[in-house]
C-alpha positions in Angstrom: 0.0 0.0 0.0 1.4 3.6 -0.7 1.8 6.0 1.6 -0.4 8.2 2.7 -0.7 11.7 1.0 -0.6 14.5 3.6 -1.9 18.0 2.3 -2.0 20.6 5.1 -4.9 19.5 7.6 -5.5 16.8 4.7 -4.7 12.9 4.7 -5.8 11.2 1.8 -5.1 7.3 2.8 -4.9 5.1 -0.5 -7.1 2.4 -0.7 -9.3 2.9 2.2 -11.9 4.4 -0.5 -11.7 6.3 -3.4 -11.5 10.1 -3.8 -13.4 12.3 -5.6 -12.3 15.2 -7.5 -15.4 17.5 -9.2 -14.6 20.0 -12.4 -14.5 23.4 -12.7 -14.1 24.9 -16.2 -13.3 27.7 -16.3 -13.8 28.4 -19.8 -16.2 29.5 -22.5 -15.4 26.2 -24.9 -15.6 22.9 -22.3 -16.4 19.8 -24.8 -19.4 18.7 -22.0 -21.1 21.9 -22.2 -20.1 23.1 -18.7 -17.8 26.0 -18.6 -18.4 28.8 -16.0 -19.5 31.3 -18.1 -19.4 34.6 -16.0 -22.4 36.4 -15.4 -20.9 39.8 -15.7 -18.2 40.8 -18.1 -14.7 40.4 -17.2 -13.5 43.8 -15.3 -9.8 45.4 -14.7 -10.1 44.0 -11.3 -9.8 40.5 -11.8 -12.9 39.2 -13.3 -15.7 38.7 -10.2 -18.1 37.2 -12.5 -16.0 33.8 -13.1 -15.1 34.1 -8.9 -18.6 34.3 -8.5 -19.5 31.2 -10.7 -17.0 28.8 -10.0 -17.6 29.9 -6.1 -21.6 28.5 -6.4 -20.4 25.4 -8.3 -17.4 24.6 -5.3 -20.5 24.7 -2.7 -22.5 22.3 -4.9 -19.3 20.4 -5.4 -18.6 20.2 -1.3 -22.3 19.7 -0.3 -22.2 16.8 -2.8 -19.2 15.2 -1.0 -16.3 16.2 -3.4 -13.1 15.5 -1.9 -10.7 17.5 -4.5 -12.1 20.9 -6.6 -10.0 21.0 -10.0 -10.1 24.1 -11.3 -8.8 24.8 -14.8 -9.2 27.9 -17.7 -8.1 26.4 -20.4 -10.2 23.7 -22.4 -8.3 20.7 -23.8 -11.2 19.7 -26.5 -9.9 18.9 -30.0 -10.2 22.2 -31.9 -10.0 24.2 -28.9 -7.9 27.5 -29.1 -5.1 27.5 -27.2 -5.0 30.7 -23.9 -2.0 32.8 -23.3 -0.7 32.1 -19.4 -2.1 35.7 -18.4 -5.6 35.2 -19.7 -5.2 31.4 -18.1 -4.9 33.5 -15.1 -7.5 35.9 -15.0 -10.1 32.9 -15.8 -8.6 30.8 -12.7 -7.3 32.8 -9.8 -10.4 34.6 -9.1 -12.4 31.4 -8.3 -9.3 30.0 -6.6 -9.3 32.8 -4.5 -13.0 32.5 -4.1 -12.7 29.2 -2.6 -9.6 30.5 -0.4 -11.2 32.5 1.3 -15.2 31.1 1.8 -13.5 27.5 2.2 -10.4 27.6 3.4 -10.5 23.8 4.1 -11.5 23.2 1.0 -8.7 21.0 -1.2 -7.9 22.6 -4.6 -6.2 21.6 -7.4 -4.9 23.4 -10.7 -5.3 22.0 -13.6 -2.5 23.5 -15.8 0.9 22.8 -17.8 1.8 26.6 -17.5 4.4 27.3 -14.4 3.3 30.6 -14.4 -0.4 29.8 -14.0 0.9 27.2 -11.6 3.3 29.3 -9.2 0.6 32.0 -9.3 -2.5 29.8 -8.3 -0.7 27.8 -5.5 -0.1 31.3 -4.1 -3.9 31.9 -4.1 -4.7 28.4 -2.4 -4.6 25.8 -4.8 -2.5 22.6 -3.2 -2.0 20.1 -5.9 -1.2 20.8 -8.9 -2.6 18.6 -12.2 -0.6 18.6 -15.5 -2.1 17.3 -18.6 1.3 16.9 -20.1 3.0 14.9 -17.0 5.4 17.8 -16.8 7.3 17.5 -20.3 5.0 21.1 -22.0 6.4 23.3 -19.3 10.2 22.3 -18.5 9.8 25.0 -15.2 6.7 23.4 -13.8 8.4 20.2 -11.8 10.5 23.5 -10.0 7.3 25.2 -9.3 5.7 22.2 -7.8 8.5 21.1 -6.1 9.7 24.2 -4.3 5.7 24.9 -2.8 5.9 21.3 -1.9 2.6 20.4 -4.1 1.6 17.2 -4.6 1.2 16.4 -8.3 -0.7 14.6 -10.5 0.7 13.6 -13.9 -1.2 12.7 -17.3 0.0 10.2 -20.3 -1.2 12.2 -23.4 -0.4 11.4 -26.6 -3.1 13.9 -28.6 -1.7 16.5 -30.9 -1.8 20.0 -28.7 -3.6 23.3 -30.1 -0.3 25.3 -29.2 2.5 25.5 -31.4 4.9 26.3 -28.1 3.9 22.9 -26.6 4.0 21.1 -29.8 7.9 22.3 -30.4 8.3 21.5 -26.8 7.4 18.2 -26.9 8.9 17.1 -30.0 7.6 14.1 -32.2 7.9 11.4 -29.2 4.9 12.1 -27.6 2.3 13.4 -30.3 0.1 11.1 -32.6 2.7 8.1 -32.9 1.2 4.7 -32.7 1.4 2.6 -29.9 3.6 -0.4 -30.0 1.7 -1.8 -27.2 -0.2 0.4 -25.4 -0.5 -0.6 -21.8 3.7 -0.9 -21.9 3.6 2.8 -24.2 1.7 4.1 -21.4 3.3 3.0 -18.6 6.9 3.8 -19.7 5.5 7.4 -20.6 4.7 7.8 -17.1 7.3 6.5 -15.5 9.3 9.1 -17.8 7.6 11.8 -16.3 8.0 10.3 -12.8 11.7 10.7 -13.9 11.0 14.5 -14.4 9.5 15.2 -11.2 11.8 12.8 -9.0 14.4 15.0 -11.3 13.1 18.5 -9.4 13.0 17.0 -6.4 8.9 16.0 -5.9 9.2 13.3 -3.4 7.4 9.5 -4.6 4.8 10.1 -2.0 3.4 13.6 -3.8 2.6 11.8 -7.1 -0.4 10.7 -8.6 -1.0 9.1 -12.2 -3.4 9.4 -15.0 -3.4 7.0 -17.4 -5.0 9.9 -20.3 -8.1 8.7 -20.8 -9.1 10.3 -24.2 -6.4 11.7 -24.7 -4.4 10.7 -28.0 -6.1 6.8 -27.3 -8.9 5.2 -30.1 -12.3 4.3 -28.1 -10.7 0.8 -27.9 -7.6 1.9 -26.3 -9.7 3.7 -23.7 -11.7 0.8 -23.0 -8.8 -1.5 -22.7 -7.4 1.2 -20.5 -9.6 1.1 -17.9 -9.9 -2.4 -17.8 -6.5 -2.9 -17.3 -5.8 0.1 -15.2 -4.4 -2.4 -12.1 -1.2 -2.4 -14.5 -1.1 1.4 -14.5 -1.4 0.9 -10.6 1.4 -1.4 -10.1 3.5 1.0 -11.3 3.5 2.1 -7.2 1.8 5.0 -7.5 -2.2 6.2 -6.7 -3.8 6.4 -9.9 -6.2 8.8 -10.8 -9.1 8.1 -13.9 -10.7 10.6 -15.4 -13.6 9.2 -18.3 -16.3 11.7 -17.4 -18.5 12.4 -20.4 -15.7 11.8 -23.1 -16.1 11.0 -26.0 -15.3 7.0 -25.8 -18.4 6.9 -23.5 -20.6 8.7 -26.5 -18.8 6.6 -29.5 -19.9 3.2 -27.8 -23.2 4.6 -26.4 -24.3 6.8 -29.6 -25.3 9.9 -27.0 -23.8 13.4 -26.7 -21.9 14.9 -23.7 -25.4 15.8 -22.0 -26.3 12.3 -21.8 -23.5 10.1 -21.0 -24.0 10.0 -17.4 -25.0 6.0 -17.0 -22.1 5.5 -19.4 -19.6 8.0 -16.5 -20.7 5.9 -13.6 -20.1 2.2 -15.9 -16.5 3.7 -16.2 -15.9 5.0 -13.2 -17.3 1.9 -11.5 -15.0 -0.2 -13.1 -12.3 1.7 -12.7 -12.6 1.9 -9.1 -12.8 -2.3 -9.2 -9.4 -1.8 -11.0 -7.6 0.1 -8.6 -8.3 3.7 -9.2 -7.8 6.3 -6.1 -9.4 9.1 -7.5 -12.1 9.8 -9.9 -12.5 13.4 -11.8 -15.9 13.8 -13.0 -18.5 16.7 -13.9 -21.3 15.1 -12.0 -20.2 14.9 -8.5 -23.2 14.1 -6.5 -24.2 11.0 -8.5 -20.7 9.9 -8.7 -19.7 10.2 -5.0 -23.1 7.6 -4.9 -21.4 5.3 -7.5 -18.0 5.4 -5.6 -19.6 4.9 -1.9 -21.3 1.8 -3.3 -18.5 0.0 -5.6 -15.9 1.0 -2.4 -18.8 -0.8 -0.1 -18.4 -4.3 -2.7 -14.6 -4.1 -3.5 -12.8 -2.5 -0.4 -14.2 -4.5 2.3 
């Protein structure tokens, strides 16, 4: 069993039942439909209208039983336009802040591959931070992590990004090539960005994995993902999943974004049965059901 993850007054003890991390998006452009659009314009002092929005989601989030509030402004759809680190910013800190200061026991988490936007929200009160790139977009975000002491959680991704910086970043070894076999692909990719945050000096006990789900995988290979996920686990590390809504889910089902909650909860159900620690999902309250039960069967 790993160790325990200690986050300020947090503990989050692996395997004695899984954790639940709700989304926040931050963005005009989320592929489910669900972005926190602001209610007022943005303004020269820091955009109260997405602070406002993302605050009233956090409380349904947290009355719902969500353990972790991921909070992230830029969308990662296919054909989404890439953001600029200081318009990341103004679309994040705000609700960060927001959930600072109502809920300071609240247990955030930033969902960027931008040090900057990193550095600046764990100054605000996010605690974790959760890279979509596992660490290899943004060659100064292992630093950033390390030195605030953040606990990090880092994603295989092999899809083709909308920026052109990331893109030249990254090279041709991690973009669109086929997998030779993917479960081995996968878990070598990790454990190379393991390398990259052992590297900065993250300790073993302050990483999580994500196995990508969606990301840069045909609907097979996310099936077979989760099925096989135990694999990505014995790797010695927690392992988040993240299949809310995605497309995989609507390809095998026929149904769009709005209607792929029974096809979430399959997925997430699963999952847990395979080892995962942590689910990220849109639709906290039925999901926090979905874990409670499959945790009740499977971690007895």
């Amino acid at each position: 069993m790993f160790s325990p993850l200690a986050i300020g007054s947090h503990t989050l003890t692996w395997g004695e039942r899984t954790f639940v991390m709700g989304i926040l998006n931050v963005t005009p452009d989320s592929f489910s439909g669900d972005g926190l659009i602001p209610p007022l314009p943005m303004s020269e002092t820091g955009g109260e209208g997405w602070g406002e929005g993302g605050l009233a989601q956090a409380r349904r989030f947290l009355a719902a039983g969500a353990d972790i509030l991921d909070v992230g402004g830029e969308s990662t759809r296919p054909g989404s336009q890439p953001v600029d680190a200081e318009e990341e910013m103004r679309r994040v800190l705000p609700v960060i802040r927001a959930i600072s200061a109502e809920a300071p026991q609240a247990l955030v988490s930033i969902d960027t591959y931008k040090a900057s936007v990193a550095e600046a929200a764990l100054r605000s009160g996010a605690r974790i931070v959760n890279d979509v790139w596992g660490l290899r977009a943004d060659p100064e975000l292992a630093s950033v992590a390390a030195r605030a002491n953040a606990p990090v959680i880092l994603m295989h991704n092999r899809s083709n990004p909308a920026s052109v910086e990331v893109r030249e970043q990254l090279g041709n070894a991690y973009i669109g090539s086929e997998y030779q076999d993917l479960i081995e692909d996968v878990k070598r990719e990790l454990m190379d960005s393991v390398a990259i945050a052992r590297r900065a000096g993250i300790p073993a006990e302050h990483i999580i994995l994500d196995p990508g789900i969606g990301f840069g995988k045909t609907v097979e290979q996310n099936l077979e993902l989760i099925r096989r996920l135990d694999e990505i686990r014995a790797l010695g590390f927690p392992v988040l999943l993240g299949p809310s809504r995605k497309s995989f889910i609507g390809y095998t089902l026929n149904l769009p974004p709005d209607q792929r909650l029974e096809g979430t909860a399959a997925a997430v159900a699963v999952g847990i049965t395979r080892g995962a620690d942590i689910i990220r999902v849109h639709d906290v309250e039925a999901m926090v059901r979905i874990a409670k039960m499959t945790d009740a069967i499977v971690r007895r």
